[in-house]
Structure formats: C-alpha cells, structure tokens
VMD Tcl script that draws the C-alpha trace (Angstrom):
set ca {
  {-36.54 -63.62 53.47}
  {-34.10 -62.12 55.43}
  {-30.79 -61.16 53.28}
  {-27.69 -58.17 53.46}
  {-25.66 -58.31 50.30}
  {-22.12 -56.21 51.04}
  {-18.65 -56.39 50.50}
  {-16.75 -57.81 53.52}
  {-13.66 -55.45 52.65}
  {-15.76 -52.00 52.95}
  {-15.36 -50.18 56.31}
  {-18.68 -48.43 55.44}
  {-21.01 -51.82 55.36}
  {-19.48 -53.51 58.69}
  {-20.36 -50.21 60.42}
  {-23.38 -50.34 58.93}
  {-23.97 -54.32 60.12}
  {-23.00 -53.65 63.08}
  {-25.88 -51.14 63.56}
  {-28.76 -53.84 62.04}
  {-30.59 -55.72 65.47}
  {-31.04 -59.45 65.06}
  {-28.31 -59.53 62.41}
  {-28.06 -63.52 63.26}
  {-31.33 -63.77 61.81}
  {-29.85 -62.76 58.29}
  {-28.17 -64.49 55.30}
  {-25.16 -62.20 55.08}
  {-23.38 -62.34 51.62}
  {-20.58 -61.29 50.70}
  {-20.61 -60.03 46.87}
  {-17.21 -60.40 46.49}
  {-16.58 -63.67 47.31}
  {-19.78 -65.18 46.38}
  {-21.11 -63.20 43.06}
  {-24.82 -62.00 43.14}
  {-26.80 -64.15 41.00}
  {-29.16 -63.30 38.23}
  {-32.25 -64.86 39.79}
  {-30.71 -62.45 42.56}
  {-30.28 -59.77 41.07}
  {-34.23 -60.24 39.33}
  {-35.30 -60.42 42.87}
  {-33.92 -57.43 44.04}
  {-34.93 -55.83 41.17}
  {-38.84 -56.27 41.58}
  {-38.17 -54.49 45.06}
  {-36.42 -52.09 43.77}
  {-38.69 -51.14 40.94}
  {-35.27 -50.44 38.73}
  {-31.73 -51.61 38.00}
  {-30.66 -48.12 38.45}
  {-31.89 -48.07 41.70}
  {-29.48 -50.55 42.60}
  {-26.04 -49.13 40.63}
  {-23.39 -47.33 42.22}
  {-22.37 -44.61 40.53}
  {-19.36 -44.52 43.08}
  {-17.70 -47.26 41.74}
  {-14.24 -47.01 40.24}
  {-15.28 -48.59 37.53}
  {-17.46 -45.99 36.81}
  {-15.25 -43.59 36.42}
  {-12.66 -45.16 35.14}
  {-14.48 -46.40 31.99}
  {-16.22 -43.30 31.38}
  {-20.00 -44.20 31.99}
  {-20.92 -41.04 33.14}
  {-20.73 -39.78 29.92}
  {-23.25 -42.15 28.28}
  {-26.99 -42.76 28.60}
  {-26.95 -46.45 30.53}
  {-30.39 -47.94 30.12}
  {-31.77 -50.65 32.67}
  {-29.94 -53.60 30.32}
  {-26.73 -51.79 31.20}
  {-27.22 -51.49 34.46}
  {-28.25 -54.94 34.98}
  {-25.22 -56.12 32.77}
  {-22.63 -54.20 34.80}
  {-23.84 -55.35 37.90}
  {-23.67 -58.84 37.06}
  {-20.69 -58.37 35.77}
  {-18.69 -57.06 38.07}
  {-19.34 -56.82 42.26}
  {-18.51 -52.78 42.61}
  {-21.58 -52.06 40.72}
  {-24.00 -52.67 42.96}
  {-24.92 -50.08 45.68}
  {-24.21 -51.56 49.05}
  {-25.19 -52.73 51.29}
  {-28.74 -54.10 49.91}
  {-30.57 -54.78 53.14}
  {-33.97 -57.19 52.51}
  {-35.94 -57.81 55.20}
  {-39.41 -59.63 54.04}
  {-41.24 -57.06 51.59}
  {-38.65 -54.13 52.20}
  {-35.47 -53.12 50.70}
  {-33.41 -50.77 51.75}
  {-30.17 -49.74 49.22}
  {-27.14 -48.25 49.96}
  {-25.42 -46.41 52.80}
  {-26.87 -43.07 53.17}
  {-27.61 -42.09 56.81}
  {-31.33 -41.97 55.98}
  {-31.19 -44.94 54.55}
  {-29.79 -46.58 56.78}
  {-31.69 -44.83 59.52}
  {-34.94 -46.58 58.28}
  {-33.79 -49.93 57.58}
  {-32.55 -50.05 61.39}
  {-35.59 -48.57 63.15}
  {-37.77 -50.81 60.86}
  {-35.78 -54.01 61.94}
  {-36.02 -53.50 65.27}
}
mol new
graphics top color blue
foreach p $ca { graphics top sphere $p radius 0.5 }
foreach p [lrange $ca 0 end-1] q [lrange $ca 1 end] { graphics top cylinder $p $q radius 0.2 }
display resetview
C-alpha cells in the first residue's frame, strides 16, 4: 500500500508532496475532506506502534482545550483523532511496511530518500 494522509489547506504538507518521487503512485487523502477511518486509523496504528505517535500536539485544539495539562492515554489519543482531523500529525506518509509521521526535516528527509 501506497497512502499520504494530509490536509490539502496546510502550506507545510504540499511542500512536503511536492518533495515525495512517484507521488502518482500514491492514494493521496485529504483528512479534511474525507475523515480518516477507524480501520484507518488501526492500520496506522500497528505501524506506528502507538496512538501517540500519531497526535499532534500542535493542534489548536490542543491548546485551546487544555490537554496539555492532563495525562491522555492511548484511548484518548485515538478518540481525539477520530474525532476531529487536526489531531493527527501530518502528513502520514505509508509506503508498503514503512511509515513515516509528521513534518520534521528528518523525517521527511527519510521518507524521500527511501521512496526514491
């Protein structure tokens, strides 16, 4: 499987797809406009090794409801994500048996020179 999950409106993931070779190759979803599922979510999960792996503590959300302040265990992060797009740490780049999360430069980095 071949599969990007980002958010079409971030400046920060088309930068980053426009880095990723043979990006026709990949199912390209938009979170926003179609919602991660939970059988997606699972998925990424067992690649992950952890929901927290995948959870953006950037989001506005975040902040705004205060969840910094309180211990989050993997049901919350799983919950959050599902329920609402900003939760989840974009882009999520899958490529077979790899995942690479987020946009950190190393991150990104290896998910290019491993696609290529």
């Amino acid at each position: 499987m071949k599969k990007i999950y980002h958010l079409k409106t971030c400046s920060t993931c088309a930068k980053i797809l426009k880095q990723i070779p043979h990006l026709e190759t990949f199912v390209v979803q938009d979170i926003k406009t179609e919602p991660i599922t939970g059988d997606q979510l699972t998925e990424m999960h067992k690649m992950a090794g952890s929901y927290e792996a995948l959870f953006s503590r950037n989001a506005t959300l975040y902040k705004e409801r205060g969840l910094k302040d309180k211990p989050l265990t993997e049901t919350d992060y799983k919950d959050l994500i599902l329920e609402h797009y900003t939760f989840l740490k974009r882009p999520v780049i899958i490529a077979g048996d790899k995942i690479f999360i987020g946009n950190k430069p190393k991150t990104v980095e290896d998910a290019v020179a491993y696609l290529k």
